[in-house]
C-alpha positions as CSV (number, residue, x, y, z in Angstrom):
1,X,105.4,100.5,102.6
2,X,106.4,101.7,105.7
3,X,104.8,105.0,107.5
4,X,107.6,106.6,107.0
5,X,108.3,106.6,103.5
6,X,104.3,107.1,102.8
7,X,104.9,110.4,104.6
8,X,106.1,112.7,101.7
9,X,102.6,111.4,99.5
10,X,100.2,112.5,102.0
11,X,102.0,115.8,103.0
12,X,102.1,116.3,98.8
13,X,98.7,115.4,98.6
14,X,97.9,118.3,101.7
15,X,100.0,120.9,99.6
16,X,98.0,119.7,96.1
17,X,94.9,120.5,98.1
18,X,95.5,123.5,99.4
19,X,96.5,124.7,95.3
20,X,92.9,123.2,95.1
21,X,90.9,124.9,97.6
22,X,92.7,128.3,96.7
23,X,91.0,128.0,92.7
24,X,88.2,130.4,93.3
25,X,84.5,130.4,93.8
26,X,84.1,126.3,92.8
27,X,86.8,125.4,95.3
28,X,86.0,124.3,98.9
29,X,84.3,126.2,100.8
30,X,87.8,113.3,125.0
31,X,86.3,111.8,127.3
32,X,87.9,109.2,129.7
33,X,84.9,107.1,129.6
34,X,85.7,103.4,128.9
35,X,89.5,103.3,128.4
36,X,91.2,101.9,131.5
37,X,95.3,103.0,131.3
38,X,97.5,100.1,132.3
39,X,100.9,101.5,131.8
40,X,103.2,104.6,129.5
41,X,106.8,103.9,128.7
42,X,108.3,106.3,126.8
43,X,109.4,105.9,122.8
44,X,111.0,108.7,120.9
45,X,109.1,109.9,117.7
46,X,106.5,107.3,118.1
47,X,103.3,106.7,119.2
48,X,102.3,103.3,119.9
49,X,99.0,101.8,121.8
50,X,98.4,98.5,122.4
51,X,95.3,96.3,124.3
52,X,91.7,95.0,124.3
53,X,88.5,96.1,122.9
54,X,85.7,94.9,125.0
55,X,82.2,94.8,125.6
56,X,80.6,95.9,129.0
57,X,80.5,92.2,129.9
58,X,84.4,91.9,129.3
59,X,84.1,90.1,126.4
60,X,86.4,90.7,123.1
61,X,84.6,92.9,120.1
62,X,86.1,91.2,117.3
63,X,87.3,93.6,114.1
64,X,87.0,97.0,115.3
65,X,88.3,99.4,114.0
66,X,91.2,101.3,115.9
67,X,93.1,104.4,114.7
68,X,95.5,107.2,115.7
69,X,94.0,110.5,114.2
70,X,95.0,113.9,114.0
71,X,93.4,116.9,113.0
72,X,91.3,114.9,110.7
73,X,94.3,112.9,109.4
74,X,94.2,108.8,109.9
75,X,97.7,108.1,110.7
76,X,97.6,104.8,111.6
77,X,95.4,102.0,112.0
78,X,94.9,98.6,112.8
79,X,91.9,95.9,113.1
80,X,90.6,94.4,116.5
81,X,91.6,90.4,116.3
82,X,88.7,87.9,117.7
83,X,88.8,88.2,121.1
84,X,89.6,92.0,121.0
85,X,93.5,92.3,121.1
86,X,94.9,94.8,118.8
87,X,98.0,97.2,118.0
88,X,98.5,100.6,116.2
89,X,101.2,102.6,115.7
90,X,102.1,105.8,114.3
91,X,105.8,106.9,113.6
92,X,107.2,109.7,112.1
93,X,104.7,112.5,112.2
94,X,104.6,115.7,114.0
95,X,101.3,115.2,116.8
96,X,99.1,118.2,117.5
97,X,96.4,116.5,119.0
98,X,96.2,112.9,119.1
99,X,93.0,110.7,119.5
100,X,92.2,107.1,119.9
101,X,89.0,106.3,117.6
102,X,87.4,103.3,117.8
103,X,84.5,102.3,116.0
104,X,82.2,98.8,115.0
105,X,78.9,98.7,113.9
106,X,77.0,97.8,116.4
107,X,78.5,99.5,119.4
108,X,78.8,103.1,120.2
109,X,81.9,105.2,118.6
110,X,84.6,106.1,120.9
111,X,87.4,108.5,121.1
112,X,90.1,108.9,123.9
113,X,92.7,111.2,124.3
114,X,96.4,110.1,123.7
115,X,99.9,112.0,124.7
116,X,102.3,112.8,121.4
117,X,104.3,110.1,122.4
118,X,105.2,107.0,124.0
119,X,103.8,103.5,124.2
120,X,100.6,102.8,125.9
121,X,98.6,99.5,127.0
122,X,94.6,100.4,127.1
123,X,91.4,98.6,127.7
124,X,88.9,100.1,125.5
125,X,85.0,99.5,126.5
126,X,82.5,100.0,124.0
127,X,79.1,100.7,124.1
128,X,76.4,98.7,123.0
129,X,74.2,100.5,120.2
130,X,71.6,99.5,117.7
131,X,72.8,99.3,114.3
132,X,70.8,102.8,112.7
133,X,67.9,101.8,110.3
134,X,69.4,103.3,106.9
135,X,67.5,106.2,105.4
136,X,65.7,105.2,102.3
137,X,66.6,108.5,100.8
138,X,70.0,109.1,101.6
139,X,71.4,112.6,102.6
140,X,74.4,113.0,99.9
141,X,73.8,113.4,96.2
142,X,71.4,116.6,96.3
143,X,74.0,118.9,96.0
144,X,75.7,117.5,93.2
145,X,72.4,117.2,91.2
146,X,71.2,120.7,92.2
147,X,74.7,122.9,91.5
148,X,76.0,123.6,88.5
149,X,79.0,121.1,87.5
150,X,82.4,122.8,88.0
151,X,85.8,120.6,87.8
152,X,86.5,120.8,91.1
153,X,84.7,117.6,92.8
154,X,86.4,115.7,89.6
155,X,89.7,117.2,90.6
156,X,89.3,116.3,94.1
157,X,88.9,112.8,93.6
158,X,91.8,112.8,91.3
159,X,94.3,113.8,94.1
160,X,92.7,111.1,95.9
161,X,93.9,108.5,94.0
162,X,96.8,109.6,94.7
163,X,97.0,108.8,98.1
164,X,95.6,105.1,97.2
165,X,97.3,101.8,95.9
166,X,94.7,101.5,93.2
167,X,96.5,97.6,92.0
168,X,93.2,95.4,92.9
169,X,93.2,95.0,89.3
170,X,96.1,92.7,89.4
171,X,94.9,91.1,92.8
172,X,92.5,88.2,94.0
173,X,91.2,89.1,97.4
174,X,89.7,87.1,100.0
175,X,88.1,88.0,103.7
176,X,86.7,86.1,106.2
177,X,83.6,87.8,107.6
178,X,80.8,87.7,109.8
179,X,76.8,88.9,108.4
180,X,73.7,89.1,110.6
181,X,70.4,89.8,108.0
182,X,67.5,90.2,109.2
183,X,63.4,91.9,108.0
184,X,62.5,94.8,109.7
185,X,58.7,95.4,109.6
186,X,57.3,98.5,107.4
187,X,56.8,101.3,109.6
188,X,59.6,100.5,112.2
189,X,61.5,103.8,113.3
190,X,64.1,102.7,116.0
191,X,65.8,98.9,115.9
192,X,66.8,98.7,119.3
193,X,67.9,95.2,118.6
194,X,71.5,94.4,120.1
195,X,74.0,93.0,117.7
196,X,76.5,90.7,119.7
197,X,78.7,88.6,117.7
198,X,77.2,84.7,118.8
199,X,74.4,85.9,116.5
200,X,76.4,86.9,113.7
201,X,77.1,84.0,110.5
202,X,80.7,83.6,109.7
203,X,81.4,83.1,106.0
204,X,84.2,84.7,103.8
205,X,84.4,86.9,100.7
206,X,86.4,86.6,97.7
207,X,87.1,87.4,94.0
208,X,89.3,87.1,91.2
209,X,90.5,90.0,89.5
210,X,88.8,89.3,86.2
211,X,85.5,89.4,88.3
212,X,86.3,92.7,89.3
213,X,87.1,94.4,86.0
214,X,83.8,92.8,84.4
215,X,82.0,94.8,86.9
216,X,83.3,97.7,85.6
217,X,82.4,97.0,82.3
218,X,78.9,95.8,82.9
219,X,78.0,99.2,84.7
220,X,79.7,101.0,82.2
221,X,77.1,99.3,79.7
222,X,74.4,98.8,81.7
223,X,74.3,101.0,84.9
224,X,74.3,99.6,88.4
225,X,71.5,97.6,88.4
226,X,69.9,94.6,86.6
227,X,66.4,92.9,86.6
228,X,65.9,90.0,88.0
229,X,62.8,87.7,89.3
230,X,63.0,87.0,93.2
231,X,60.1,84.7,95.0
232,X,59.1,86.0,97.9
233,X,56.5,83.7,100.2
234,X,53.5,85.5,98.3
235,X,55.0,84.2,94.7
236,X,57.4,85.7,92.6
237,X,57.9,89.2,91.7
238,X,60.3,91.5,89.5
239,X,63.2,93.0,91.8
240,X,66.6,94.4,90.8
241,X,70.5,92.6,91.1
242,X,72.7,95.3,92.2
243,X,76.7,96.3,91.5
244,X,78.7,94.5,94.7
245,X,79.3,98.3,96.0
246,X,79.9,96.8,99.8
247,X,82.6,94.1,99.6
248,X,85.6,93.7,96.8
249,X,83.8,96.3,94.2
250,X,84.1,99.1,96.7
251,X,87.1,100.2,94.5
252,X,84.7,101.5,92.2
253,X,84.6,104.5,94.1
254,X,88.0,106.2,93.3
255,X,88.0,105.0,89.6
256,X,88.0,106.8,86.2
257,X,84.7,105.0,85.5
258,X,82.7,106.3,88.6
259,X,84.1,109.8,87.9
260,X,83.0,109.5,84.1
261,X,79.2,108.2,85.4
262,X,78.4,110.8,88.0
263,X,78.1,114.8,88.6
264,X,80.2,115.4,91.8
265,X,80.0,118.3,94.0
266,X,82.6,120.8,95.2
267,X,84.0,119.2,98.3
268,X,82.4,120.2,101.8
269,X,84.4,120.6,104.6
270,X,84.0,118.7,108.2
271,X,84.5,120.7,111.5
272,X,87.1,118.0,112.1
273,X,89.6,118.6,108.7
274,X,87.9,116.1,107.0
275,X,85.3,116.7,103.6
276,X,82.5,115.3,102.0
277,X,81.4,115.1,98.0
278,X,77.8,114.5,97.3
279,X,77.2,112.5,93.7
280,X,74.6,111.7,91.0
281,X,73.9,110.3,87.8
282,X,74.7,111.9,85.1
283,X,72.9,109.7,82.6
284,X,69.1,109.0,84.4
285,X,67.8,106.5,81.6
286,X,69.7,103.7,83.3
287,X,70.2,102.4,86.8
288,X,72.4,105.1,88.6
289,X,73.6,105.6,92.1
290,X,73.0,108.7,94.1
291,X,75.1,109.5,97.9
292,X,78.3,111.0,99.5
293,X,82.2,109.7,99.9
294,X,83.6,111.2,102.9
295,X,87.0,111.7,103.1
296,X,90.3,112.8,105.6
297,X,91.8,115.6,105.7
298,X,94.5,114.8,103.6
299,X,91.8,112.9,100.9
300,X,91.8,109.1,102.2
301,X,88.4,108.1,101.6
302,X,86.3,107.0,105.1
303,X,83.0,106.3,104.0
304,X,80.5,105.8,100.8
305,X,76.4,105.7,101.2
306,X,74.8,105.6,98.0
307,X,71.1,104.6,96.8
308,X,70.5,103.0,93.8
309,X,68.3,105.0,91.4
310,X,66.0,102.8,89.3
311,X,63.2,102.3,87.7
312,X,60.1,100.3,88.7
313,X,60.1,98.6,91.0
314,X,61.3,100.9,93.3
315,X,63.0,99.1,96.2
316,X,64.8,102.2,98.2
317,X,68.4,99.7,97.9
318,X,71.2,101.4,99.0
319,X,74.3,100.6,101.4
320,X,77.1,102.0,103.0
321,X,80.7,101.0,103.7
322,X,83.8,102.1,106.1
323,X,87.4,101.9,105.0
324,X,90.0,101.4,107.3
325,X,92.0,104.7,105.7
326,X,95.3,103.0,106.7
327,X,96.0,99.2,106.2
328,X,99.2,98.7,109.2
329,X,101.6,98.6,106.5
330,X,100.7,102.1,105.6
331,X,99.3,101.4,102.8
332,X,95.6,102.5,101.8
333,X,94.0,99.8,99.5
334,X,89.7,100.6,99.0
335,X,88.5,97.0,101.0
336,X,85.8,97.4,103.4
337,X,86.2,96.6,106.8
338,X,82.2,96.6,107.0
339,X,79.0,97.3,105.5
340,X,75.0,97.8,105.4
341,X,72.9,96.7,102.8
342,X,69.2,97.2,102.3
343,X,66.2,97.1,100.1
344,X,62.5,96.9,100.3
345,X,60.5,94.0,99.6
346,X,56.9,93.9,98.1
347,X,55.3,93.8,101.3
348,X,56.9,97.0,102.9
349,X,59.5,95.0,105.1
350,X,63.0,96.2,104.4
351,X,65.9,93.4,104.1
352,X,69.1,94.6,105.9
353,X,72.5,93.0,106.0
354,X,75.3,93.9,108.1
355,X,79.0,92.3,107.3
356,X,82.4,92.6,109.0
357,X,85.2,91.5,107.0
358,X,88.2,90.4,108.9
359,X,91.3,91.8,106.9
360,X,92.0,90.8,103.2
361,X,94.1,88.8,102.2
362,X,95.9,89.3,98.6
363,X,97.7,87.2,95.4
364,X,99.2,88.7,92.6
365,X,97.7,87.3,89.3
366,X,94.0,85.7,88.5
367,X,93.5,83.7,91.2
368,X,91.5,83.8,94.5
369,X,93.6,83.9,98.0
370,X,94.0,80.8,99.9
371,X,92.3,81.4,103.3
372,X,93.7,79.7,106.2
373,X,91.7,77.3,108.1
374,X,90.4,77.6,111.3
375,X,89.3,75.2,114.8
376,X,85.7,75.8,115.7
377,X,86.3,78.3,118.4
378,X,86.9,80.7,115.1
């Protein structure tokens, strides 16, 4: 699907909103610094950016994420390849005021102004930055648990599947990705650590469709979490398995089954067009999940952060995950393009796992994607 023709859906979904927001009291309430310009020509109607994401040593940041936004809308986006190169493009929409965002876990968030128009060749220099210690108790999910329920979170996330090609049912997917895990010791505030990608573990991801659906049916049974006995180099103790929430499960977010499981708040609105929609068990004698989705503007989902609510032992597991918003076909399928893991062990240390999936690969049918090879300089 081309950006173009995925045009009318998103502005529908914008109009379906606004009917939303206007149902009463439940309803809703640039810097130039590392971007380098190397050349404009000019392109009617279109908006195109093409170069390099580096680090301050000039090397290539593999998998970031790049995207054309506009007043909280995605409109385009596109994934960094290994040595940094990348392309984006966004045709057919009306600019107000266009920014380059570029973000990977790992380095510090960038934005750079663009022009409405044209065709531009940038170096983009990122930051180095700790990856941020995840907050045992995460800061969504309060609000949903604390107001009383109205229809209009559930609503909400039911014009947001709308805007989403909700088919992974019928699809194997397969990633390649890179993981760094490592122990942090109890008690340790700040990582200042630095992530660079020789110390990340390639691997890949991938799933059948069947896997998938027996997710949804074991958490619809059982909850989101199952015991299990782990050794740890003290002996064995009793620890909890958890649903795959940060790689080809992430679906789970938008579907009828999530809705069913959890209160969801009215949606919050960002400074920047965009909203948020804390959630929480509905049914507490099982394990449950607790967080926040954030979303666009026009409802494309960003981000989920969730903790899993369980009984003893109590581990503080939770993760979070980043969507692309817009695959650079235009169309918006729930994969990750990273995630963060964690959980306490029994001596207070907490286990955290970063990933970065490369872009996913699809086949129609129950079968897992063939993933191409590779030579060893990846």
């Amino acid at each position: 699907m081309n950006t173009l023709a995925y045009l009318p859906a998103r502005l529908l979904a914008l109009l379906s909103l606004a009917a939303l927001v206007s149902m009463g009291p439940g309803a809703l309430s640039g810097s130039d610094r590392g971007a380098v310009w190397e050349g404009v020509r000019t392109s009617a109607d279109t908006l195109e950016v093409v170069g390099r994401v580096v680090d301050r040593e000039g090397e290539g940041v593999a998998w970031a994420r790049v995207q054309i936004v506009d007043e909280g809308r995605v409109l385009a986006g596109a994934s960094s390849e290994a040595d940094g190169h990348f392309r984006v493009m966004a045709r057919g929409w009306r600019l107000v005021d266009p920014v380059l965002r570029v973000e990977r876990m790992g380095f510090a968030p960038l934005e750079e102004a663009l022009p409405r128009e044209g065709a531009l060749e940038r170096i983009l220099v990122l930051d180095s930055a700790p990856i941020a210690l995840p907050a045992l108790e995460v800061s969504g999910g309060t609000a949903a648990c604390e107001a009383p329920e109205t229809r209009t979170g559930t609503d909400f996330l039911e014009r947001a599947t709308e805007l989403h090609t909700l088919d992974l049912d019928t699809l194997g997917v397969a990633s390649y990705t890179l993981a760094r895990t490592d122990t942090l010791p109890e008690g340790i505030v700040v990582d200042r650590s630095h992530v660079s990608d020789e110390s990340l573990e390639p691997g890949q991801r991938s799933s059948a469709p069947l896997l998938r659906i027996s997710w949804e049916r074991r958490v619809d049974r059982e909850g989101y979490a199952f015991p299990v006995r782990r050794t740890h180099r003290n002996g064995s103790y009793d620890s909890w398995s958890y649903a795959p929430l940060e790689a080809d499960f992430s679906g789970h977010f938008l579907s009828e089954g999530f809705r069913g499981l959890h209160h969801l708040s009215p949606p919050e609105p960002h400074l920047d067009g965009g909203w948020d929609i804390d959630f929480c068990p509905r049914d507490d004698s099982r394990p449950g999940l607790q967080g926040r989705l954030t979303f666009t503007a026009d409802t494309l989902l960003l981000r989920a952060e969730w903790r899993f609510v369980t009984p003893e032992p109590h581990e503080g597991a939770g993760g979070r995950i980043s969507f692309p918003a817009v695959d650079h076909d235009g169309t918006v399928r729930l994969l990750p393009d990273e995630s963060l893991t964690w959980r306490r062990l029994p001596d207070g240390s907490l286990q955290r796992r970063a990933q970065w999936y490369e872009g996913w690969i699809l086949s129609a049918g129950d079968s897992v994607p063939f993933l191409p090879g590779r030579n060893s300089g990846g």
